[in-house]
mmCIF file as gemmi writes it, N, C-alpha and C atoms, coordinates in Angstrom:
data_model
loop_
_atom_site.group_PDB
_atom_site.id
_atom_site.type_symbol
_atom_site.label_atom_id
_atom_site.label_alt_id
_atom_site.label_comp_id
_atom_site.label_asym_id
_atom_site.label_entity_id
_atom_site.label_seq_id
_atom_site.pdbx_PDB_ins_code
_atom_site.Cartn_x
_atom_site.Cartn_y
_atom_site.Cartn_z
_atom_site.occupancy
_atom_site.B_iso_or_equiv
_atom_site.pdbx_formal_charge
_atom_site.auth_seq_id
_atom_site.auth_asym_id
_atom_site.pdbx_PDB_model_num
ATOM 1 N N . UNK Axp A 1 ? -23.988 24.162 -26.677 1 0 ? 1 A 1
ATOM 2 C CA . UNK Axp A 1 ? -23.663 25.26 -27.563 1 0 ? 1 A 1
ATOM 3 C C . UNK Axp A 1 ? -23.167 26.428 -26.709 1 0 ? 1 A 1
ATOM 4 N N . UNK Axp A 2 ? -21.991 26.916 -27.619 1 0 ? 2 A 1
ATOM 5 C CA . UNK Axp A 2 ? -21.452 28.226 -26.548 1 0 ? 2 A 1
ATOM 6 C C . UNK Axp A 2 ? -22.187 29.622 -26.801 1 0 ? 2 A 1
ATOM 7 N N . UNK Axp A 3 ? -22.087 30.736 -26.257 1 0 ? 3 A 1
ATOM 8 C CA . UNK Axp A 3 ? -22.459 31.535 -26.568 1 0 ? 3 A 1
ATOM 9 C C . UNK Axp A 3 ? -21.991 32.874 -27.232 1 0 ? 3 A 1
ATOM 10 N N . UNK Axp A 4 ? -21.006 32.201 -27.886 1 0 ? 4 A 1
ATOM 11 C CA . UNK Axp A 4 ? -20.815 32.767 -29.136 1 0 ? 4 A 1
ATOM 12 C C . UNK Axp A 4 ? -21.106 32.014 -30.633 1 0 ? 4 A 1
ATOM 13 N N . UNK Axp A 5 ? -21.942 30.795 -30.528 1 0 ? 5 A 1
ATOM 14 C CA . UNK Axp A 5 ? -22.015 29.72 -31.355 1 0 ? 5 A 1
ATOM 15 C C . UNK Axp A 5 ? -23.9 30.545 -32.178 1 0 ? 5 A 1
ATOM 16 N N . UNK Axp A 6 ? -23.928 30.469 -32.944 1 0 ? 6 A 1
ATOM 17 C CA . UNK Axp A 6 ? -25.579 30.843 -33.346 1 0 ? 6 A 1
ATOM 18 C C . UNK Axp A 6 ? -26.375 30.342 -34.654 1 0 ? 6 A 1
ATOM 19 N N . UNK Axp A 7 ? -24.925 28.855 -35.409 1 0 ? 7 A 1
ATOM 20 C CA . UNK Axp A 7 ? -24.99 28.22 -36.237 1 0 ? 7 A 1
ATOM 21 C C . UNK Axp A 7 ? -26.616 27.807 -36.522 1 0 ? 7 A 1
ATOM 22 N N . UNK Axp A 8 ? -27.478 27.27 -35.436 1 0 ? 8 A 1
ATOM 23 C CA . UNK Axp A 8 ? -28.535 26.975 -35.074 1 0 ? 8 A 1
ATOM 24 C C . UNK Axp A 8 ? -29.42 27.626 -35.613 1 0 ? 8 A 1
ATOM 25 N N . UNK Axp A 9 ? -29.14 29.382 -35.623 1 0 ? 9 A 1
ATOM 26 C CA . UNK Axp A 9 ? -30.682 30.169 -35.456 1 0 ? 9 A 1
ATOM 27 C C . UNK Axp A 9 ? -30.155 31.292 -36.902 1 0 ? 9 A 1
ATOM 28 N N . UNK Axp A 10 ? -28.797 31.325 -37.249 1 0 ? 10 A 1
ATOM 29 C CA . UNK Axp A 10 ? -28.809 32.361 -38.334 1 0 ? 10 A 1
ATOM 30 C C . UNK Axp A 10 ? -28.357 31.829 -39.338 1 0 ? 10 A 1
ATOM 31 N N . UNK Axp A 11 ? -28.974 32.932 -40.079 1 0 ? 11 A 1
ATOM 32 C CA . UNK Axp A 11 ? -28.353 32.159 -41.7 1 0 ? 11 A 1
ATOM 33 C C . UNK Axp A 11 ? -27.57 32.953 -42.245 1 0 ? 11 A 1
ATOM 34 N N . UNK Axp A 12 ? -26.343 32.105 -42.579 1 0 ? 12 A 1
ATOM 35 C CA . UNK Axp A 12 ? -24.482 32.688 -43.196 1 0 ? 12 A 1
ATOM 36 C C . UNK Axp A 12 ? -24.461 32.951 -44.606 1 0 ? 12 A 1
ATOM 37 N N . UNK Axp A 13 ? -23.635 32.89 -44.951 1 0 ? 13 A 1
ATOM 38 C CA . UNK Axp A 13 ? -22.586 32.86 -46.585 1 0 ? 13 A 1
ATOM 39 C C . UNK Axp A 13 ? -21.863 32.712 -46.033 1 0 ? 13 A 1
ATOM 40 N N . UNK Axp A 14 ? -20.698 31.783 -46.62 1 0 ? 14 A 1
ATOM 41 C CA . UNK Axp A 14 ? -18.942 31.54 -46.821 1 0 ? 14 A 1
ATOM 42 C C . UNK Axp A 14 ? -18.37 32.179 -48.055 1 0 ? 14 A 1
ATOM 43 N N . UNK Axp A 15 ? -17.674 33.262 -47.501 1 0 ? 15 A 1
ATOM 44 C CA . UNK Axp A 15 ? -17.378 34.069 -48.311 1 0 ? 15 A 1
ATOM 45 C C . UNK Axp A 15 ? -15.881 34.209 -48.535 1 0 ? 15 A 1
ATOM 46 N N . UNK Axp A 16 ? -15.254 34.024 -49.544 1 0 ? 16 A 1
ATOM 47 C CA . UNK Axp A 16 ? -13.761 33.305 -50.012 1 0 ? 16 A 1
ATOM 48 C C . UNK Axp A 16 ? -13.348 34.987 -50.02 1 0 ? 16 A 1
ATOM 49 N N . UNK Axp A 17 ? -11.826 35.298 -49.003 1 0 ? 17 A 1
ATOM 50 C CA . UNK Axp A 17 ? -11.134 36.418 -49.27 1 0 ? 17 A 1
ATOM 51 C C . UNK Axp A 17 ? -9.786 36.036 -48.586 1 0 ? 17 A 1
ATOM 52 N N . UNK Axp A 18 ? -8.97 36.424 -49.781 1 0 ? 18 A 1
ATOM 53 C CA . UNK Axp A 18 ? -7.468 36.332 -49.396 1 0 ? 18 A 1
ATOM 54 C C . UNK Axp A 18 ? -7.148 36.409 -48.24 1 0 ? 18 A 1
ATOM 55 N N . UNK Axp A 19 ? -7.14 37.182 -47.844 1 0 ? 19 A 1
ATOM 56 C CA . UNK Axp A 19 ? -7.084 37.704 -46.431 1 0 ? 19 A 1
ATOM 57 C C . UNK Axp A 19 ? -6.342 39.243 -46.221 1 0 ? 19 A 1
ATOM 58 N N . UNK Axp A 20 ? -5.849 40.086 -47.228 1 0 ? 20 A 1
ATOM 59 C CA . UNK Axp A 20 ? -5.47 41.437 -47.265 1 0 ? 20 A 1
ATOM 60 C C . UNK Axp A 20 ? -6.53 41.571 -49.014 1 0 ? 20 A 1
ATOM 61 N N . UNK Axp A 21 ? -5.88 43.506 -48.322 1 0 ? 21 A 1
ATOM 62 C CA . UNK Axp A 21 ? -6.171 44.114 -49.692 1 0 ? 21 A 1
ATOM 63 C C . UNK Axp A 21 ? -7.85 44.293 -49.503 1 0 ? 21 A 1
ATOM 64 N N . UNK Axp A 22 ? -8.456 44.596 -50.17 1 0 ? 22 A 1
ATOM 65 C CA . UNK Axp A 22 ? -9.864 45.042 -50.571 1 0 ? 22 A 1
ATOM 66 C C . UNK Axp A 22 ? -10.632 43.936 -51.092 1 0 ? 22 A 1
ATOM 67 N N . UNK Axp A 23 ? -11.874 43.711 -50.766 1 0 ? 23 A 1
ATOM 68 C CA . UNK Axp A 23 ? -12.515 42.449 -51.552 1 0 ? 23 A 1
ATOM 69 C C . UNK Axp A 23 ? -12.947 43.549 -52.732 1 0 ? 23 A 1
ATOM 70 N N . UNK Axp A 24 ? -12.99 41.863 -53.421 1 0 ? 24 A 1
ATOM 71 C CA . UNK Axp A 24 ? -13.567 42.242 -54.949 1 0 ? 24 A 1
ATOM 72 C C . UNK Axp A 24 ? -15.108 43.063 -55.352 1 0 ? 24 A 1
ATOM 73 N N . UNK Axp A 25 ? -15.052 44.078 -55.939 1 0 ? 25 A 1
ATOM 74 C CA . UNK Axp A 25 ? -15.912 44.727 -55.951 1 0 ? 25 A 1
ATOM 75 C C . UNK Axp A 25 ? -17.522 43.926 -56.294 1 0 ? 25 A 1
ATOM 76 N N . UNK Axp A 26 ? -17.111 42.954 -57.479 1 0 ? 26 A 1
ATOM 77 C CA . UNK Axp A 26 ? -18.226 41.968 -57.924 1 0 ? 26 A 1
ATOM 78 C C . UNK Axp A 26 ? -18.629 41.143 -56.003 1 0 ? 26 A 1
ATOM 79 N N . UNK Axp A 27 ? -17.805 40.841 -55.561 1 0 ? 27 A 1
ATOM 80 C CA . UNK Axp A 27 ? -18.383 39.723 -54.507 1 0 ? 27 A 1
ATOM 81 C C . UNK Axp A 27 ? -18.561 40.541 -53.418 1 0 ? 27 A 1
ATOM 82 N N . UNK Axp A 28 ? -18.422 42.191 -53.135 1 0 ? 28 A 1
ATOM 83 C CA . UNK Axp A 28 ? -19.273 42.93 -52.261 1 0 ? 28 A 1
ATOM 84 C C . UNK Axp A 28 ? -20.584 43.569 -53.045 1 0 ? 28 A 1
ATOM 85 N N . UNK Axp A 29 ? -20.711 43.093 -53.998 1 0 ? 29 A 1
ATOM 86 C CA . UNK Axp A 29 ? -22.114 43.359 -54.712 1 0 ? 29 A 1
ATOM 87 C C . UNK Axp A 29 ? -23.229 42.382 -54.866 1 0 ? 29 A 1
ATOM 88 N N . UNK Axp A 30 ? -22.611 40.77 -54.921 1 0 ? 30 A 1
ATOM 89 C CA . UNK Axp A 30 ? -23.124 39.606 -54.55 1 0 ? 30 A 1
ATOM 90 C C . UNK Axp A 30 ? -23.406 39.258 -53.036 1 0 ? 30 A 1
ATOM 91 N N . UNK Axp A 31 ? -22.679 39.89 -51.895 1 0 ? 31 A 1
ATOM 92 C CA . UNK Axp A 31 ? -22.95 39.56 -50.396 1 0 ? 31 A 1
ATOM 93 C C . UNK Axp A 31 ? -23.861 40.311 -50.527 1 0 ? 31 A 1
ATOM 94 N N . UNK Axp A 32 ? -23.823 41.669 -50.456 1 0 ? 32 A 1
ATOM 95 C CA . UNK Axp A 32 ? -25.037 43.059 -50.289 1 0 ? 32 A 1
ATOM 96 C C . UNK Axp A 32 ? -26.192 42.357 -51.009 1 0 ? 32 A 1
ATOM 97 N N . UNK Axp A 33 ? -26.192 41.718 -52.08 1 0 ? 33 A 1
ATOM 98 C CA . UNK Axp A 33 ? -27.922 41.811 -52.86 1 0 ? 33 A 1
ATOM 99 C C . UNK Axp A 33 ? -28.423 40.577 -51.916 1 0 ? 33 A 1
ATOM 100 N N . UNK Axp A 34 ? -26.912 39.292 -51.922 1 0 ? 34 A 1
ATOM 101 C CA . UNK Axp A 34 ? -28.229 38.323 -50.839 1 0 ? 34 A 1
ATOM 102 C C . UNK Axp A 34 ? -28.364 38.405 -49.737 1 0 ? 34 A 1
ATOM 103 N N . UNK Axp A 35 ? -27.735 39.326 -48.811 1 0 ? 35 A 1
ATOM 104 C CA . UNK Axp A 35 ? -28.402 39.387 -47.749 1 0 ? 35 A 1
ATOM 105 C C . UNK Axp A 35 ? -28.903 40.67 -47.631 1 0 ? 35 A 1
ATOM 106 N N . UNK Axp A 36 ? -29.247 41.339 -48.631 1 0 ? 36 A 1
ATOM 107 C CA . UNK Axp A 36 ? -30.959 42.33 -48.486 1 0 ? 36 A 1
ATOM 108 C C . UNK Axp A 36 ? -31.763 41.323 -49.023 1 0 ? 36 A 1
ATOM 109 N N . UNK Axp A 37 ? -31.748 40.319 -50.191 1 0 ? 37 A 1
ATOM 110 C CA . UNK Axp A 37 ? -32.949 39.993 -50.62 1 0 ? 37 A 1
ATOM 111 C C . UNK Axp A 37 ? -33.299 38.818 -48.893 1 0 ? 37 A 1
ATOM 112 N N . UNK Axp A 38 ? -32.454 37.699 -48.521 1 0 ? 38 A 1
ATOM 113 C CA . UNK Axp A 38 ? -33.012 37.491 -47.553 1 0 ? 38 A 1
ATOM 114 C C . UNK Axp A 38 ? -33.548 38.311 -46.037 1 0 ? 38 A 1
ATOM 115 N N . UNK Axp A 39 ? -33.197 39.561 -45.895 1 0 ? 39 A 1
ATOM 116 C CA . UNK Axp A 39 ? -33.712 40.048 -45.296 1 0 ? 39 A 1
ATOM 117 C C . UNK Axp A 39 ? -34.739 41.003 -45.62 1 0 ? 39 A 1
ATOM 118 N N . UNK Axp A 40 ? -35.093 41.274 -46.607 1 0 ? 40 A 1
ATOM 119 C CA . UNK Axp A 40 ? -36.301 41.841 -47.314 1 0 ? 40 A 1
ATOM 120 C C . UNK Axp A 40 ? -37.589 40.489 -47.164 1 0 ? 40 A 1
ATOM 121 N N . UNK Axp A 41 ? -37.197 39.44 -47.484 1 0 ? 41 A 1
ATOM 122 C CA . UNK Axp A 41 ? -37.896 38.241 -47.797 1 0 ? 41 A 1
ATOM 123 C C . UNK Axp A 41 ? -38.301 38.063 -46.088 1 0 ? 41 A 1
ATOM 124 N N . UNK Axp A 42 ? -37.479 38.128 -44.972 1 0 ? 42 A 1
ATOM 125 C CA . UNK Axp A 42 ? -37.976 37.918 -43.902 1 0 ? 42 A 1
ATOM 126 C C . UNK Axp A 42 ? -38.517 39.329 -43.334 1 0 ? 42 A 1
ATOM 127 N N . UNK Axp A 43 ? -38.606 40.485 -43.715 1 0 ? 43 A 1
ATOM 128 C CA . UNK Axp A 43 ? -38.872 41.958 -43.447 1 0 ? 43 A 1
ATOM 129 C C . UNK Axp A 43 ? -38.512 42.378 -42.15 1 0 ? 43 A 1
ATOM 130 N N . UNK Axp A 44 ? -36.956 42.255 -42.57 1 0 ? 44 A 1
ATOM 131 C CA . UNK Axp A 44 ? -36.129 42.678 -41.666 1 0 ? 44 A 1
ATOM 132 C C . UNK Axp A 44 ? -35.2 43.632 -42.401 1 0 ? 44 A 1
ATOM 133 N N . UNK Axp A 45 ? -34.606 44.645 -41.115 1 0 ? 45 A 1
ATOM 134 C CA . UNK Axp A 45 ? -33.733 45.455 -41.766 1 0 ? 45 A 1
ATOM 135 C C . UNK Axp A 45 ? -32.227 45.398 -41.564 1 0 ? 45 A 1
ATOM 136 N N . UNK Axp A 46 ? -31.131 46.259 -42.265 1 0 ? 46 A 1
ATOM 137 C CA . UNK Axp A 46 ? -30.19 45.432 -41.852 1 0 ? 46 A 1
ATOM 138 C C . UNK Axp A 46 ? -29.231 45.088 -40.605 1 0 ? 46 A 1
ATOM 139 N N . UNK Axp A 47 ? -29.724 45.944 -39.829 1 0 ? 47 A 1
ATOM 140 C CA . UNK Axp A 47 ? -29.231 45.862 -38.436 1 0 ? 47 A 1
ATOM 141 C C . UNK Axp A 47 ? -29.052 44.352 -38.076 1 0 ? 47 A 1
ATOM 142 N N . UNK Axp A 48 ? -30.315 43.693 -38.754 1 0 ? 48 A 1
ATOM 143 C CA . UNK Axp A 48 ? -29.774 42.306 -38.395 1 0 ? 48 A 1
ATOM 144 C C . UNK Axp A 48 ? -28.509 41.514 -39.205 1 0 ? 48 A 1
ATOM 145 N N . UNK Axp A 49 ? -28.161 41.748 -39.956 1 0 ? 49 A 1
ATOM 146 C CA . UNK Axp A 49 ? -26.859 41.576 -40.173 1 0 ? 49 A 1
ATOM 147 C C . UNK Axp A 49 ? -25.673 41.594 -39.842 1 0 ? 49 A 1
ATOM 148 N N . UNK Axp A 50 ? -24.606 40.398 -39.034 1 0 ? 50 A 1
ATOM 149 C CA . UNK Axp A 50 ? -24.089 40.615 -38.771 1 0 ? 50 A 1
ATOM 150 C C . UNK Axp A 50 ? -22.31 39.557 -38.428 1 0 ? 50 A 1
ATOM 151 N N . UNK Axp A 51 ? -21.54 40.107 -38.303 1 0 ? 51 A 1
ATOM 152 C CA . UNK Axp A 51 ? -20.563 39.55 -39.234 1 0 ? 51 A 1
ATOM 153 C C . UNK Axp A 51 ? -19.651 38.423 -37.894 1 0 ? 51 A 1
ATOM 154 N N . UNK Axp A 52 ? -19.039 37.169 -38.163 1 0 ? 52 A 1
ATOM 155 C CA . UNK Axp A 52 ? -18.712 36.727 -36.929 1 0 ? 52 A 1
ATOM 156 C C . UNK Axp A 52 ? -17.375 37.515 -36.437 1 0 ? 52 A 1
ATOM 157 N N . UNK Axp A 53 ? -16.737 38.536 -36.611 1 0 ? 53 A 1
ATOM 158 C CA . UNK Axp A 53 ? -15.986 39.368 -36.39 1 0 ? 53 A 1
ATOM 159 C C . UNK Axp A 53 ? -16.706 39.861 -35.116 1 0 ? 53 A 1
ATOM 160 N N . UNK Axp A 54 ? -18.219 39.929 -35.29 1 0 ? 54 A 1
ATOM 161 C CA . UNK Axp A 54 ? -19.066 41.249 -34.466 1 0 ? 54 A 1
ATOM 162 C C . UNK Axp A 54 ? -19.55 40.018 -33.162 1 0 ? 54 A 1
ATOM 163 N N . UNK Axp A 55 ? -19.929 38.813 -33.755 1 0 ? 55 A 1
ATOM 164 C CA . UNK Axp A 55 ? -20.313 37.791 -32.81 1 0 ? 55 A 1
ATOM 165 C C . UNK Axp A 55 ? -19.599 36.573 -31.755 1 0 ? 55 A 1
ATOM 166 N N . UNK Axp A 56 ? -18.408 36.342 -32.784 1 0 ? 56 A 1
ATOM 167 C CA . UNK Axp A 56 ? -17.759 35.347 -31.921 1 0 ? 56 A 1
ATOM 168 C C . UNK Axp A 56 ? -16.459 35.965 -32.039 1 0 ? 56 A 1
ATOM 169 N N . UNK Axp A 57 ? -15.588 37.34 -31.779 1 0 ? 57 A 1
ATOM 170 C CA . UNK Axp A 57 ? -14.694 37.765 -32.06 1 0 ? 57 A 1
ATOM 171 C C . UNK Axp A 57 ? -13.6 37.095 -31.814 1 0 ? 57 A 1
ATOM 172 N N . UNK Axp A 58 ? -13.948 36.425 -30.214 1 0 ? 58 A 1
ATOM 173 C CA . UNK Axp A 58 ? -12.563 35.352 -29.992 1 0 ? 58 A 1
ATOM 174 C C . UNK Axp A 58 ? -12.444 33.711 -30.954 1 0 ? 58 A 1
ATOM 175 N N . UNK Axp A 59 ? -12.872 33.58 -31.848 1 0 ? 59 A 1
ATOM 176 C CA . UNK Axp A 59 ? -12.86 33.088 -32.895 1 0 ? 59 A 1
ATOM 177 C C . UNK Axp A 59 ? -12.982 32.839 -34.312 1 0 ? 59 A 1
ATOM 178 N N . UNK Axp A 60 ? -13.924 34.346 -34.816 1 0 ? 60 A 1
ATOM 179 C CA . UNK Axp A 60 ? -13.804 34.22 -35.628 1 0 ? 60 A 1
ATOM 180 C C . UNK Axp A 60 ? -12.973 35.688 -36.422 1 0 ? 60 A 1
ATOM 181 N N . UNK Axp A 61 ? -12.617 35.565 -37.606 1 0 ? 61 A 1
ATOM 182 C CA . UNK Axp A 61 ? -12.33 36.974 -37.63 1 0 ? 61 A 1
ATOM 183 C C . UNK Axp A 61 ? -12.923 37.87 -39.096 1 0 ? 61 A 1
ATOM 184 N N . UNK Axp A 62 ? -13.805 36.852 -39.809 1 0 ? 62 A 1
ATOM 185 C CA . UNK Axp A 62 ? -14.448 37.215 -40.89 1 0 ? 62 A 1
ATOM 186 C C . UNK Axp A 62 ? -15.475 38.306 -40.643 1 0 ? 62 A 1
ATOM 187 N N . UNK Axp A 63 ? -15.942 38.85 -41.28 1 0 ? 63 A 1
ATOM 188 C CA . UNK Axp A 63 ? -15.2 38.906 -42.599 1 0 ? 63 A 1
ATOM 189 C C . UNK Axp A 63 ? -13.945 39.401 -43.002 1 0 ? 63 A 1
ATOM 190 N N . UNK Axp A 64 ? -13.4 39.511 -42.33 1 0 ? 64 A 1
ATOM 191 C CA . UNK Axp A 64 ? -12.064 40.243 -42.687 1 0 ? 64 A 1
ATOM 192 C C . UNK Axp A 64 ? -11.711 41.61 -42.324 1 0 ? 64 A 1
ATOM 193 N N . UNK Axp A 65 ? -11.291 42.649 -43.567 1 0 ? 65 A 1
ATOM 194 C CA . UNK Axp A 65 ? -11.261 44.322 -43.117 1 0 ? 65 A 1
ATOM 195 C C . UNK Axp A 65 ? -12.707 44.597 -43.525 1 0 ? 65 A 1
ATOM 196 N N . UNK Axp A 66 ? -13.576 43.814 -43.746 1 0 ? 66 A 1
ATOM 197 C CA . UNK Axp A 66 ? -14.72 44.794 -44.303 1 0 ? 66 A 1
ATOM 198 C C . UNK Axp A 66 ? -15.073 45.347 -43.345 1 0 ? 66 A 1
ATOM 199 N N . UNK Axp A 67 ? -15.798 46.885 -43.379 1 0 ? 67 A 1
ATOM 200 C CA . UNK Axp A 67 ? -16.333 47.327 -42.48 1 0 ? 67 A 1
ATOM 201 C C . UNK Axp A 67 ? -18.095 47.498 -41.848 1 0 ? 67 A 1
ATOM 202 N N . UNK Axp A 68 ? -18.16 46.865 -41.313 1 0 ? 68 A 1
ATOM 203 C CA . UNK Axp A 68 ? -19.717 45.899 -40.799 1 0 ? 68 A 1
ATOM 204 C C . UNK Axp A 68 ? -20.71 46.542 -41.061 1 0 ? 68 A 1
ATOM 205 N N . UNK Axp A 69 ? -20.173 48.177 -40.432 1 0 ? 69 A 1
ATOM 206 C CA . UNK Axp A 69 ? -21.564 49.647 -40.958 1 0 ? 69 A 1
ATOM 207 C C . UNK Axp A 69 ? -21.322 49.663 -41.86 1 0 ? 69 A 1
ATOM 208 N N . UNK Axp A 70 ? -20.497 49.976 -42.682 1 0 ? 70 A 1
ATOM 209 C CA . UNK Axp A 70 ? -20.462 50.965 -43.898 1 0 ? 70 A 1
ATOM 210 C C . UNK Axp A 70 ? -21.28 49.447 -44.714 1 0 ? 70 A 1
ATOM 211 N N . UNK Axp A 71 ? -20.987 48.291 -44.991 1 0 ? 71 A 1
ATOM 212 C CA . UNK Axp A 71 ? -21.72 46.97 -45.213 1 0 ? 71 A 1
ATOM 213 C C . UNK Axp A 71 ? -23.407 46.801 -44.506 1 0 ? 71 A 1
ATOM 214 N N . UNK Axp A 72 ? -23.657 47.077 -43.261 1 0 ? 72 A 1
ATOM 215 C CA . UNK Axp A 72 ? -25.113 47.394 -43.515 1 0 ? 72 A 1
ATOM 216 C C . UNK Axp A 72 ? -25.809 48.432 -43.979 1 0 ? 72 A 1
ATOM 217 N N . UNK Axp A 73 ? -24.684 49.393 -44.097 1 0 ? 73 A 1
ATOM 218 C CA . UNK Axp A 73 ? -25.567 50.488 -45.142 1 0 ? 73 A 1
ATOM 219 C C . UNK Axp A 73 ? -25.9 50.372 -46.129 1 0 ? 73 A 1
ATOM 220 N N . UNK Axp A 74 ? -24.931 50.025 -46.949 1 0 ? 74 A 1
ATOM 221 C CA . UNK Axp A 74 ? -25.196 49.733 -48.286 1 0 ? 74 A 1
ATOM 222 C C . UNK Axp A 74 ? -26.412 48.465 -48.563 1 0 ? 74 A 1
ATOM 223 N N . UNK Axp A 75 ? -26.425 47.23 -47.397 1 0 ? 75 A 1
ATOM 224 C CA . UNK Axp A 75 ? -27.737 46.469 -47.397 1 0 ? 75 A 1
ATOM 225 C C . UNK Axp A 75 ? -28.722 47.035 -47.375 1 0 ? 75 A 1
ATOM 226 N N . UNK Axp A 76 ? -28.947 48.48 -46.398 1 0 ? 76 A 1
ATOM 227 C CA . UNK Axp A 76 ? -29.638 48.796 -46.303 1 0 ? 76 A 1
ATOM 228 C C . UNK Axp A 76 ? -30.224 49.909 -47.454 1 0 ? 76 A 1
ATOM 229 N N . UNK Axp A 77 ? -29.462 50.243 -47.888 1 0 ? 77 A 1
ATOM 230 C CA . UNK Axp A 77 ? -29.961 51.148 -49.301 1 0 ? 77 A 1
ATOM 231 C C . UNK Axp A 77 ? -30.039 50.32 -50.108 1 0 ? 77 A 1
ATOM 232 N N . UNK Axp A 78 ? -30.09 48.852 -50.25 1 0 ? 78 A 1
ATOM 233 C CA . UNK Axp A 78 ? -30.693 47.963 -51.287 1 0 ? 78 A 1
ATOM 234 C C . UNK Axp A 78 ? -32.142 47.653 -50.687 1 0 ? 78 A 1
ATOM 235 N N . UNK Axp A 79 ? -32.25 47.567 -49.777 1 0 ? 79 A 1
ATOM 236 C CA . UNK Axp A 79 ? -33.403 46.623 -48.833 1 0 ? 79 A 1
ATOM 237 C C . UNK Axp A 79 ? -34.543 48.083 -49.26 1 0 ? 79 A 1
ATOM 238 N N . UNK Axp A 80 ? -34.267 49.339 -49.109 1 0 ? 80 A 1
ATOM 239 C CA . UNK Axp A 80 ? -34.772 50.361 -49.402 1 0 ? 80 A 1
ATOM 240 C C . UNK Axp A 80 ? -34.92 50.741 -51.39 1 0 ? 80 A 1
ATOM 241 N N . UNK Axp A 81 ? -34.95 49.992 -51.91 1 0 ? 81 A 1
ATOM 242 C CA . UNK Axp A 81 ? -34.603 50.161 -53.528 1 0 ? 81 A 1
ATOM 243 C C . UNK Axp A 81 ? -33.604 50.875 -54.345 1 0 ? 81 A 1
ATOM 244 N N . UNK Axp A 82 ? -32.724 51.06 -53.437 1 0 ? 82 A 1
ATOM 245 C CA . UNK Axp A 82 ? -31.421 52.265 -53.88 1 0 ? 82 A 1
ATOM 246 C C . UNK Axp A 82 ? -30.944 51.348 -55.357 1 0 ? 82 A 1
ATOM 247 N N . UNK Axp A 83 ? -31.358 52.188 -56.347 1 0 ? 83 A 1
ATOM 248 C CA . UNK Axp A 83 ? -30.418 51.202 -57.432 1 0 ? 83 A 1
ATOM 249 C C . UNK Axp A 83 ? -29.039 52.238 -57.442 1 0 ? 83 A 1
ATOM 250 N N . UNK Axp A 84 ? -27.995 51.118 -57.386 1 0 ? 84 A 1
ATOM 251 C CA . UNK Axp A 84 ? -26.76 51.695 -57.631 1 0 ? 84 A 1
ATOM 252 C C . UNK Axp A 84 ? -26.012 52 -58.585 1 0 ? 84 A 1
ATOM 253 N N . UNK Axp A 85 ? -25.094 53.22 -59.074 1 0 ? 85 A 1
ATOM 254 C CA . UNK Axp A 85 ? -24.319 53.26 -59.937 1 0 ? 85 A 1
ATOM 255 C C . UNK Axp A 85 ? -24.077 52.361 -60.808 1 0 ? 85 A 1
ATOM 256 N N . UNK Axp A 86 ? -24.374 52.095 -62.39 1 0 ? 86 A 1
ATOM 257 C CA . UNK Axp A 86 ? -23.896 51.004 -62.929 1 0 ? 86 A 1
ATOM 258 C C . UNK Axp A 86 ? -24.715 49.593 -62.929 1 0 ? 86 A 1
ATOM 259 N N . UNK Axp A 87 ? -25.552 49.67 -62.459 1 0 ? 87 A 1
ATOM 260 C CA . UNK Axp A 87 ? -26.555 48.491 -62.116 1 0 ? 87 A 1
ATOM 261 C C . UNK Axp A 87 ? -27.127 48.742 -62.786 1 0 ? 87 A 1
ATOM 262 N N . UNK Axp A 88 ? -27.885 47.502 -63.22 1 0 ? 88 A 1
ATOM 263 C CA . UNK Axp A 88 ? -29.226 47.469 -63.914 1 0 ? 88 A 1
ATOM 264 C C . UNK Axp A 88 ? -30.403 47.39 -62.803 1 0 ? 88 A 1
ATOM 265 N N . UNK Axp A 89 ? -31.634 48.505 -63.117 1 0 ? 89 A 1
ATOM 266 C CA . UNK Axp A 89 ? -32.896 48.49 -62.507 1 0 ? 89 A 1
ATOM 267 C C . UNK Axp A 89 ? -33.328 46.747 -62.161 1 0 ? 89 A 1
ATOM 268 N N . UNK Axp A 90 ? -33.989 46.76 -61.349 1 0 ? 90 A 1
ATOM 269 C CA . UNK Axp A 90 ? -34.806 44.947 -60.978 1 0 ? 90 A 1
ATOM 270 C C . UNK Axp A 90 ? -35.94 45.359 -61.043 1 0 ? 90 A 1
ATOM 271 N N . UNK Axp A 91 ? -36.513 44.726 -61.846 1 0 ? 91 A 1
ATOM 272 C CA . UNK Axp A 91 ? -38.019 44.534 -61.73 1 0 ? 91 A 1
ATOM 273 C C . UNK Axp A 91 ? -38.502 43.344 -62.409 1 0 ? 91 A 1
């Protein structure tokens, strides 16, 4: 295994994007809830999150334009109970 390889020890999503333009608002609302709920579930915060753009750059280039902070923030104001604009409360 190389060491940019970490298939082994982390856990992904495959996440479908054109490749320009803005992702869809619904499927940056579906990445953000499951990876706070799995990192809530392991009580972790979101720093551990992180994108193969950030890990294997010379191969991978996902997620795309998203931007990695402004994306663990928002994990992280879920992981913290931030209900957002337009959402329905969870309980």
């Amino acid at each position: 295994m190389g060491p940019d390889n970490a298939n082994s020890r982390l856990i992904g999503f495959e996440c479908a994007y054109a490749g320009s333009g803005p992702w869809p608002q619904k499927q940056i609302i579906t990445m953000r809830d499951a990876t706070a709920a799995i990192l809530r579930f392991l009580g972790h915060k979101s720093d551990r999150c992180i994108g193969h753009k950030e890990y294997a750059p010379s191969r991978k280039p996902d997620p795309g334009n998203l931007d990695m902070k402004w994306f663990r923030g928002e994990v992280q104001l879920d992981i913290d109970g931030h209900v957002f604009p337009g959402e329905p409360l969870q309980g």
